[in-house]
N, C-alpha and C positions, 0 to 999 in steps of 0.2 A: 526563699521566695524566688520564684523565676521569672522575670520578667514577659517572656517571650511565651507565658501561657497567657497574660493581659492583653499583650499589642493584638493576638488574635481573635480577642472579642471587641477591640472599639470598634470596627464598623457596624457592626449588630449593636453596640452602645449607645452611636452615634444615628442610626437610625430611629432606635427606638424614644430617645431624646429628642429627635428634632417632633416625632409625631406627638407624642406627651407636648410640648412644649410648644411647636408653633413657630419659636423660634430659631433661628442657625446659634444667633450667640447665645440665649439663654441654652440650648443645648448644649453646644461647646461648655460651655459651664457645668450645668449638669454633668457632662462625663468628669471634667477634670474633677470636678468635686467625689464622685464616682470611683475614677481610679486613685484619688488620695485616700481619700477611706478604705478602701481594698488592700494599699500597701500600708496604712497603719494598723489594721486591723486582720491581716494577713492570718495570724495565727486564729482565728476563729473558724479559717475555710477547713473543712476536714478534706484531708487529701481521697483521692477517691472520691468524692461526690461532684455534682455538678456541678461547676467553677461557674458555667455562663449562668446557669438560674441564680446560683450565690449572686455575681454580677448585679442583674436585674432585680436582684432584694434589695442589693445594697442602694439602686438608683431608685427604686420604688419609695422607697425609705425616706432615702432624700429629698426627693422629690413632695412626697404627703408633705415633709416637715417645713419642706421650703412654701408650699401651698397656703401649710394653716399660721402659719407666722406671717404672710401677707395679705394685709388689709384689700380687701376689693377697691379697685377704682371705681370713681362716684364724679365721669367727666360730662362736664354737660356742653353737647354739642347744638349749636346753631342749626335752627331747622333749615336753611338757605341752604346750608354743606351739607345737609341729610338728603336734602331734596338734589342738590347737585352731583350725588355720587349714586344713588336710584337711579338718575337719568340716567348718568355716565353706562353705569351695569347695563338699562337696557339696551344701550344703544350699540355695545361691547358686544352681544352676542351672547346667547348659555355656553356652544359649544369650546370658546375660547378660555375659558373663564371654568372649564372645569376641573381642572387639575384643584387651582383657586376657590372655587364652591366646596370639594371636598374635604381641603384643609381647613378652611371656617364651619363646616358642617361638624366636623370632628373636634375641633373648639366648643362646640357650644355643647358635647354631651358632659354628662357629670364625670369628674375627675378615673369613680374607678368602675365606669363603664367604659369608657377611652382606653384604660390601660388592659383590661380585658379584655378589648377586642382587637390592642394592637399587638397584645403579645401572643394572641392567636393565628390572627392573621398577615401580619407583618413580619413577626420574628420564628412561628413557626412552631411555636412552643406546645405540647400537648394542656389537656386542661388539667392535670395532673401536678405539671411543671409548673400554670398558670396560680392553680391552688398552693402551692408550694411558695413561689415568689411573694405573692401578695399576704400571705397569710389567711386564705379562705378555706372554708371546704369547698368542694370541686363541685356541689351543685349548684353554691354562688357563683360559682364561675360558668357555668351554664346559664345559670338566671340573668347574669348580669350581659352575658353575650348573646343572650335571646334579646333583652332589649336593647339593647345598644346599637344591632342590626337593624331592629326595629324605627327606633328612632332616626338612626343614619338616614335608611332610608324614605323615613316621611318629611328631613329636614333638604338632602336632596331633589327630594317631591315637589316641595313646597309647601304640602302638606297642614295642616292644622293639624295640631294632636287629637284637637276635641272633634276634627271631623272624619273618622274615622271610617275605610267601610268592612263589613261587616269580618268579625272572626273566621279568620284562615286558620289550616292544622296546617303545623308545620313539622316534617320528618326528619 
């Protein structure tokens, strides 16, 4: 095992962790869990194939596993500090606050339409590679990047889902 094929994929690790996640530390997490699984399980990467997709299976992996073994939080917040942080946002400004819109927008899609559309768009990866990491075929990964664009953009919008307008073709 060479180490020095690793250390050149955690910033693309680390990025694609922090978008998945939301978080800096749960990311940071996410990778180290990421690159210890890689070095226990070393001998499964076939030499010759794609180290960095290997990588992004092995966090993908991780990741679903850490997902479905946590319970959903069920917090109940005082309608005062709902209504105090509504004001705050409008008064904030959109264009300040959009960096922030974007990362909550990309929160709220489902787990693996997030991850489809970041390892397309984020990391760069063909839909080929994206089918490959996740375990799909490749027109899932088309389907699932069709909506999730979709969605981005009507939760950016502000959008209702239910209100819709009318059917665009898209090329």
């Amino acid at each position: 095992m060479d180490a020095r094929l690793l250390v050149e994929h955690i910033p693309s690790l680390r990025r694609y962790a922090r978008a998945l996640t939301g978080n800096a530390w749960a990311a940071d997490d996410l990778v180290q869990d990421t690159l210890e699984r890689a070095c226990s399980k070393w001998r499964l990467w076939v030499v010759g194939s794609d180290l960095r997709a290997w990588l992004f299976t092995v966090m993908h992996n991780i990741f679903a596993s850490q997902v479905r073994r946590t319970p959903a939080p069920h917090a109940v917040v005082p309608l005062d500090e709902v209504a105090q942080e509504v004001q705050g946002i409008a008064d904030s400004g959109r264009d300040q606050g959009a960096g922030i819109d974007l990362q909550r927008c990309l929160m709220q899609l489902p787990e693996e339409q997030r991850a489809v559309l970041l390892l397309v768009t984020l990391e760069n990866l063909s839909y080929a590679e994206v089918a490959r990491v996740l375990g799909v075929p490749v027109g899932t990964v088309m389907s699932r990047l069709s909506r999730a664009r979709v969605r981005l953009q009507e939760l950016m919008d502000g959008a209702s889902p239910a209100v819709r307008p009318g059917l665009r073709r898209l090329k």
